[in-house]
N, C-alpha and C positions, 0 to 999 in steps of 0.2 A: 910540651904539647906539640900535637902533629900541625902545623899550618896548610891549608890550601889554598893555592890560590888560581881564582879562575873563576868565569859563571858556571852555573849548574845548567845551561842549556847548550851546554861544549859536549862533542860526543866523546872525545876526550877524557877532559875535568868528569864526565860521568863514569866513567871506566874507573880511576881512581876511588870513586867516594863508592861505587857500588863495591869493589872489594874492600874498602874499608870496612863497610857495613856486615860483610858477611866475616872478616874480623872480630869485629866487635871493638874496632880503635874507637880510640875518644880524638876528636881533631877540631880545630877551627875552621873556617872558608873566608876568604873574602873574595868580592866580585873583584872579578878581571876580566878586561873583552870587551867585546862589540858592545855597544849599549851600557856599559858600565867602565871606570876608571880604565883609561887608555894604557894598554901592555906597552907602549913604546915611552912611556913616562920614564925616565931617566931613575927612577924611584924600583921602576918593573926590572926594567934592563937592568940592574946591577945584581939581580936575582935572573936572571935569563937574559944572555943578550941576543937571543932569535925574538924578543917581543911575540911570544905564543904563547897560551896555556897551555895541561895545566903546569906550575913549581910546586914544589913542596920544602916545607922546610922542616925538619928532623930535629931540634934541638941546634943545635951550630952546625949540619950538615944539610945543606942546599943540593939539590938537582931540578933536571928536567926531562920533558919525553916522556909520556902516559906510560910506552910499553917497558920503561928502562925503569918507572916509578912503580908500578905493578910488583916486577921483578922483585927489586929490594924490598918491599913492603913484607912483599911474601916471604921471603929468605930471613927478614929480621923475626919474623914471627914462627920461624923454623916449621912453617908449613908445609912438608913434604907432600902431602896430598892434593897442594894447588901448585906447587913448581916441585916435582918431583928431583930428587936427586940421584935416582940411580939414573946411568947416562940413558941409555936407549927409551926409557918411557920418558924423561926430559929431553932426548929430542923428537919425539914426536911431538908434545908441547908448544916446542919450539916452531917445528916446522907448521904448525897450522896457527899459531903469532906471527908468523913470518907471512903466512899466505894471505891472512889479513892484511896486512900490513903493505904488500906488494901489490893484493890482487883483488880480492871482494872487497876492501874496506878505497880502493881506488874507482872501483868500477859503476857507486853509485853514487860518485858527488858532484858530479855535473846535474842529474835528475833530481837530486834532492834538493840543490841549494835554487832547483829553476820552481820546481811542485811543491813542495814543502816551504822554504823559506820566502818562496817569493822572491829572488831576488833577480829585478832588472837584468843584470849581467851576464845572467846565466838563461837565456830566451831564444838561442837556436834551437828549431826543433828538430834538426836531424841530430844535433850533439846531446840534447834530454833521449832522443830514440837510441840513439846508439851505444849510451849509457845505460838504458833501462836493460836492452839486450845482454849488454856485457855483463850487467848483475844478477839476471836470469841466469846466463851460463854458469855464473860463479855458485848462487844459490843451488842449482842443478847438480852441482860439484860437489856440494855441503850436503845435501838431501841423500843421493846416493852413495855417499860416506857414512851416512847416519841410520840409514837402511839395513847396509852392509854387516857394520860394525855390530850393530845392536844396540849403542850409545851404552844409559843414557845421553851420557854426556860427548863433547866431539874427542874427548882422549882416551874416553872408557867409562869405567863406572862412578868415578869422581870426576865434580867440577876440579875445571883447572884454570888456569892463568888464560889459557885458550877460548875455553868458554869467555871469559872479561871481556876480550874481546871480540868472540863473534857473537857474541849476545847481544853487545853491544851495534855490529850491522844487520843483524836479523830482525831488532827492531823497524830501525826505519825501512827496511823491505818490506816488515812486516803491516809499514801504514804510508808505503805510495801511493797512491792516489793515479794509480796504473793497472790497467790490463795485467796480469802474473800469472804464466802458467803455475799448475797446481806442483807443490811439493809437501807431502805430506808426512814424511821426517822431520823436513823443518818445521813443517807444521805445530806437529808434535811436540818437539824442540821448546819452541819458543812456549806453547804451554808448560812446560814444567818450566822451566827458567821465569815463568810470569808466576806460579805457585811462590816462587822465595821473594822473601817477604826484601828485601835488600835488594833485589831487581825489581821487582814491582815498585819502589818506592823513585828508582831513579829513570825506566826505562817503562811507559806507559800511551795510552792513546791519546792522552792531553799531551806530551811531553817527549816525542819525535826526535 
């Protein structure tokens, strides 16, 4: 049996269980994180010693790192159509996981953890404006990508390991609680990705 571990309101831990879902694995969860059983527990750490969500455990093979979990998930289930193998259409894959990862999925955690989570620490308002900006531009980037291309999806006509991930920042862009210029790809976008029933389930207006 697959284990997870982590909370379900990790944007994270939600990347993993939404592609499980559109898998169709069968897996376990238990809570890890803020608000639930402390990841620096000597019990967490000997399954991850960065004390983060999400891990996974695989039968007697342990990892960590959502996009590194993603990856083999996909690979063990020989789906070519979410991590392709021929090189050039997997690295385009790649390269918009990576932009995530570097660049829009960086550009709005300052304003989400200030507007969304509420959290104290995060209450400069030139560092929440300066944030919102940065993930407008980014979003702007994605938009007219998505314009361009003709999608659906951001690698083509199949969902891909890409989409996991920017589906997963398109939501909380898509429920800031900010001024947004209009982008109407993304728009788009995030309606069909809210149509699957495995995105809808993890990535919705109650659940940011």
């Amino acid at each position: 049996m697959l284990t997870i571990y982590g909370r379900a309101n990790s944007i994270n831990v939600r990347k993993v269980l939404w592609l499980c879902d559109e898998l169709g694995l069968a897996y376990g969860r238990e809570d890890w994180g803020q608000g639930f059983r402390d990841p620096n527990d000597p019990e967490y750490l000997a399954l991850n010693p960065n004390g983060l969500v999400p891990t996974i455990r695989d039968g007697d093979f342990t990892m960590w790192e959502s996009d590194a979990i993603v990856r083999y998930l996909a690979q063990r289930e020989g789906r070519d159509d979410l991590y392709p193998a021929e090189p050039r259409k997997r690295a385009i894959v790649e390269q918009w996981m990576n932009w995530y990862g570097t660049s829009f999925g960086q550009s709005f955690r300052y304003a989400f953890h200030a507007l969304i989570r509420r959290n104290p620490a995060f209450a400069d308002q030139g560092r929440i404006d300066s944030s919102l900006r940065a993930c407008a531009g980014r979003v702007a980037i994605l938009d007219a990508h998505l314009a361009a291309a003709g999608g659906p999806y951001v690698a083509g006509a199949d969902l891909t390991l890409a989409d996991i991930l920017m589906g997963a920042g398109v939501n909380r862009w898509m429920h800031m609680p900010a001024d947004k210029p209009p982008c109407p790809a993304v728009a788009a976008y995030y309606e069909r990705l809210s149509a699957r029933p495995a995105y809808a389930r993890w990535f919705n207006a109650d659940n940011p």
